[in-house]
N, C-alpha and C positions, 0 to 999 in steps of 0.2 A: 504494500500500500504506500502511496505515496501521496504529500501531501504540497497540495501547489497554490501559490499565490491564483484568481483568475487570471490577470493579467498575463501572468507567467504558460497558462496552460498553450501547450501546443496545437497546429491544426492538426497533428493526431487522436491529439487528446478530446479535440471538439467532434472533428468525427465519429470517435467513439461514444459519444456522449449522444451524438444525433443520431446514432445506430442503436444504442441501450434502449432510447424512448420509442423507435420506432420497430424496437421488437416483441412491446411489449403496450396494450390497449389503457394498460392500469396507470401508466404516466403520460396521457394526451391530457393530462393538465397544463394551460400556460404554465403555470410555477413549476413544473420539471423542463422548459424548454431555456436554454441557456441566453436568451434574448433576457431574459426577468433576470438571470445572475450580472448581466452585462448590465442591465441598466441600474438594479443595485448597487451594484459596483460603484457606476457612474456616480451615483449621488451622496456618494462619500461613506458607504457602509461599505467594509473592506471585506471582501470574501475570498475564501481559500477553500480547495476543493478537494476532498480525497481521492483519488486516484485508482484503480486497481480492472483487472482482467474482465470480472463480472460486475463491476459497479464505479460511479460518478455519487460524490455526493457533497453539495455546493451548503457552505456553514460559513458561519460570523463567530467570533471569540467574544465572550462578554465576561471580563474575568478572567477567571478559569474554567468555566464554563463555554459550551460548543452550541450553540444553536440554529436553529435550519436556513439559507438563507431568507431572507425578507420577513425577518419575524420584525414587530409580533403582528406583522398582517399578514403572513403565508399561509393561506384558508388548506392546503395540503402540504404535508412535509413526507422526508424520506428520502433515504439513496435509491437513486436509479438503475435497475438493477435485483441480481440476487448476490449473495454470499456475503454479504455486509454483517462483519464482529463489530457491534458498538464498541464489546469491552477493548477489541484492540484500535479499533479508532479512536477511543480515548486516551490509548498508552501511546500511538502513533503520533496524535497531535501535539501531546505532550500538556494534558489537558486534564481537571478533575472529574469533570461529570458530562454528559450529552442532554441538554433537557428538549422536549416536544410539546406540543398540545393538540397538534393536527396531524398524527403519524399517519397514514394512508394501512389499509389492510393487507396483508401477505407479504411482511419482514420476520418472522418465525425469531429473529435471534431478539428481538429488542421484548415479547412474550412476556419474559419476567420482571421487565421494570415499567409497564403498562399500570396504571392507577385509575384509570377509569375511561370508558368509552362513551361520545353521543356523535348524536346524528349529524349526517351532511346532507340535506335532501339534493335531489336534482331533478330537472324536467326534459323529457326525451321531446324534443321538436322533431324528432327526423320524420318527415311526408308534411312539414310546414303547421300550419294551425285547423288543419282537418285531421294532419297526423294526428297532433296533440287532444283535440276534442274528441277522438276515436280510442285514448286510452287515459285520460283525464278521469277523476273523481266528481261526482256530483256537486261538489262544490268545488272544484274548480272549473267544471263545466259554467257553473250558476255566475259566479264571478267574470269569465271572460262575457256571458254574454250581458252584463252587467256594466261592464269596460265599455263595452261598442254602444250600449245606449249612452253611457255617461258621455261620448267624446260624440257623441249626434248633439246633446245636450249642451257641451261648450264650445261645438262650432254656432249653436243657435245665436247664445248670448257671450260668447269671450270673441269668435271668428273664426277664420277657416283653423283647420286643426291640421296639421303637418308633423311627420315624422324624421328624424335625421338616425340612420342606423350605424353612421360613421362621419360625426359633425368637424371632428380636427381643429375644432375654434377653440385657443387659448382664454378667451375672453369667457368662456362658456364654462370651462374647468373652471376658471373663478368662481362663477356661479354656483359650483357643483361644492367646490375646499367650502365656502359661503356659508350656501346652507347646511354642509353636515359639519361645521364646528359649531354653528347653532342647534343642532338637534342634540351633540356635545354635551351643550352647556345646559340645555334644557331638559334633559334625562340625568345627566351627573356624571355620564360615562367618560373616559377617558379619552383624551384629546388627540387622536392618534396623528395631525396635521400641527400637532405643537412643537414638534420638532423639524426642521425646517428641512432639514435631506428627506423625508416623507415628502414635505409639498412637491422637492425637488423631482423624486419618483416619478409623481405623478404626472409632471411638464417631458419627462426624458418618455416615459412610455406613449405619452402623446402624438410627440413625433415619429416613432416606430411603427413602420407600416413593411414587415419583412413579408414573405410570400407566405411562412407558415406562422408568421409569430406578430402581435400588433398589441398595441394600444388604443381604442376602440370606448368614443365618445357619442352616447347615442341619447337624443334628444326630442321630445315630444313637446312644440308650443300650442296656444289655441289664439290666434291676433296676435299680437305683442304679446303674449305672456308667456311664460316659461312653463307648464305645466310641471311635469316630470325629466331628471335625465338620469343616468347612470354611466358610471367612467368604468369599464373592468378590463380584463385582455381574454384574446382573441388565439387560439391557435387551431390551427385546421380548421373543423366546427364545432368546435368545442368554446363556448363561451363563460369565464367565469364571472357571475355576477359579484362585484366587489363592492361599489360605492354609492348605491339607490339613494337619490333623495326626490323631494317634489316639493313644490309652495303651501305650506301649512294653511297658508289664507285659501287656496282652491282643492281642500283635501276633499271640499263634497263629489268633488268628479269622479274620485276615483283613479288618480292620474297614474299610482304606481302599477295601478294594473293594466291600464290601456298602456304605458309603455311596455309591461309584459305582451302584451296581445302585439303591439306590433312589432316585437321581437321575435315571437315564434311564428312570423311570416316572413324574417329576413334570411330562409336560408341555412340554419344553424342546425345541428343534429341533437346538440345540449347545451340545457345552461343549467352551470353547477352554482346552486345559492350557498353553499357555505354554510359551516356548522350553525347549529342553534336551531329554535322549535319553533318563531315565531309565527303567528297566524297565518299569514300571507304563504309564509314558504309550504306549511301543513298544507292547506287550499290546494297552490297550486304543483307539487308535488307530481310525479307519476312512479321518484324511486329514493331509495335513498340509499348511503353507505355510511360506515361509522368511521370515526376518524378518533386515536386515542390518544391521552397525555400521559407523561410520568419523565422520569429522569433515571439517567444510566448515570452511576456513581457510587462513591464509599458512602455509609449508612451518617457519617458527619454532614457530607454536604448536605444527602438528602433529608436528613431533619430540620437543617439552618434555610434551607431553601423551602421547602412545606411550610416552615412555622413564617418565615416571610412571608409566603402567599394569602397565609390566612391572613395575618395583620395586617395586610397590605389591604387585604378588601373587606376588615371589617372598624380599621382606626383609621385617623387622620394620621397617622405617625408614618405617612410612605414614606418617606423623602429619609429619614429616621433608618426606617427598615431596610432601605434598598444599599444604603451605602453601609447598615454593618453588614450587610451580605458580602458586597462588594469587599471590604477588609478582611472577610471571612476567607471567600474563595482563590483572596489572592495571595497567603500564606503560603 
C-alpha cells in the first residue's frame, strides 16, 4: 500500500482509479469519481490517497485521525475497490484511528468497528417520470401529481414557470450558499458554508462540466422569482442530491417537489438523496441503502472521540471539546 499526496498520484495511478469505479456499479457515486478529490483538493482540503493493486482510497488527516475525502459533507465514503485492511491503512498512514459516518455496504474488513447503520434513500428515474410513476409509492405518486398542479398554480399568479437542469450561473449558487445558511441558522444546524474552502467547493464544482463527472446547478423560477434550486454533482446518470433549498415565503407551491418532478424528466437513471429519514425523501423514495458510522482505532481514541460526539451535540462547550480532542489525538 502506498500512500500518495493527490497531486502526487500518477496517470497510472488515475487510470486505475477510473478502472476500480468502472468495475464495479457500487461506486457510480460522484464522491468515488476522482473529479470530487481534484476539486477538494483544489479548495484547500489537502488529500492523500492510499494506493494498492485492488483499491484507491482518497482521505484528509485531521489530527491523527484519517477521514474520507470531502467530509463532513461526503453523503458516501469508502475505498474503491476490494481488499482494503483499515487496520493496516492506519499503521501505513502513520495514523491513530480511521473515522466514517457514511461507509457504503460491502467493505467486510471495517465489520467490527461499525457503531451503527441508517438509511440513504434513492429514487430510480430510469424510463424518465413514467418510469418513476410506474414504480413510485402512493404517496409519492400523490405528491408528484400535486407538484404539477402546484406549478399550473404559480404560473397563474407568480408567471410562466421555467426549468434550468444545468443553470452554471455563479450568481444563482449565491442564491442557493443564501438561502441554506439561512435555513442554518433557522433550524440551529451546523453551518456547513462557515468555513470558506466549502463555499470555495462549491464555485470549483460549478465550473466542472467533464464528460462523466460535473457540477450540476438546476433551477426552477415562476416570473422573477426563484422558486426552488438545488447544486449537487453529476456523474454518468447518477445524480447526487446534495444542497435543496426553495423560498420559505413561496413554500405553498410546493416548489421542492416540482423541482423533483422536473428532474426525473431530465434524463437521469438516479438520484441519490442522502442519508437521513426526512419526509420528503420517505415520499418520494423507490429504494434505499444503509450507509454506516464508527471509527477504526485503539479503544483510547475511540472513547475520547465518542465522549466528544456526545458533548459536542448535547452542550455548548464544542469549541471546548473539539480542541481537547484535537491535543488528544495529536500525542
Amino acid at each position: 500500500m502506498r500512500i500518495v499526496p493527490f497531486g502526487k498520484l500518477s496517470d497510472a495511478d488515475l487510470a486505475h482509479w477510473h478502472a476500480l469505479r468502472a468495475s464495479d456499479e457500487a461506486f457510480d457515486s460522484p464522491y468515488f469519481h476522482p473529479g470530487f478529490a481534484a476539486a477538494v483538493q483544489a479548495s484547500g482540503h489537502e488529500v492523500e490517497v492510499a494506493v494498492d493493486d485492488g483499491f484507491v482510497f482518497a482521505f484528509h488527516r485531521d489530527g491523527s485521525l484519517a477521514r474520507p475525502v470531502g467530509w463532513p459533507a461526503a453523503d458516501f465514503q469508502g475505498p474503491i475497490g476490494t481488499g482494503f485492511s483499515p487496520e493496516e491503512f492506519v499503521k501505513a498512514a502513520g495514523l491513530g484511528g480511521l473515522a466514517f459516518d457514511h461507509l457504503i455496504e460491502g467493505h467486510p474488513g471495517f465489520e467490527p468497528y461499525i457503531e451503527n447503520r441508517r438509511v440513504s434513500p434513492y429514487i430510480d428515474v430510469s424510463g424518465g417520470l413514467d418510469g418513476y410513476l410506474g414504480r413510485a409509492s402512493r404517496s409519492g405518486k400523490d405528491n408528484i401529481g400535486q407538484a404539477r398542479r402546484r406549478a399550473k398554480k404559480a404560473e397563474r399568479e407568480l408567471g410562466e414557470v421555467r426549468f434550468a437542469a444545468d443553470a452554471a450561473d455563479p450568481g444563482l449558487l449565491d442564491e442557493v450558499i443564501r438561502l441554506k445558511r439561512a435555513q442554518y441558522a433557522a433550524t440551529g444546524a451546523r453551518d456547513y458554508f462557515a468555513d470558506a474552502r466549502h463555499v470555495d467547493l462549491m464555485y470549483r464544482l460549478l465550473k466542472v462540466h467533464d464528460t462523466d463527472f460535473a457540477g450540476v446547478l438546476s433551477t426552477v423560477h415562476a416570473g422573477d422569482h426563484l422558486l426552488a434550486a438545488h447544486f449537487g454533482m453529476l456523474s454518468g446518470g447518477v445524480l447526487h442530491w446534495w444542497f435543496p433549498v426553495y423560498e420559505p415565503s413561496l413554500s405553498g407551491y410546493s416548489p421542492g417537489w416540482i423541482l423533483l418532478r422536473e428532474l426525473m424528466g431530465a434524463g437521469l437513471e438516479r438520484i441519490d438523496l442522502g442519508r437521513g429519514e426526512d419526509e420528503y425523501k420517505r415520499r418520494a423514495m423507490t429504494g434505499q441503502t444503509l450507509v454506516g458510522e464508527g471509527l477504526v482505532g485503539g479503544g483510547a481514541v475511540r472513547r475520547v472521540v465518542r465522549t466528544a460526539g456526545k458533548m459536542a451535540r448535547s452542550s455548548s462547550l464544542l469549541r471546548q471539546v473539539a480542541r481537547g480532542v484535537r491535543r488528544y489525538t495529536q500525542r
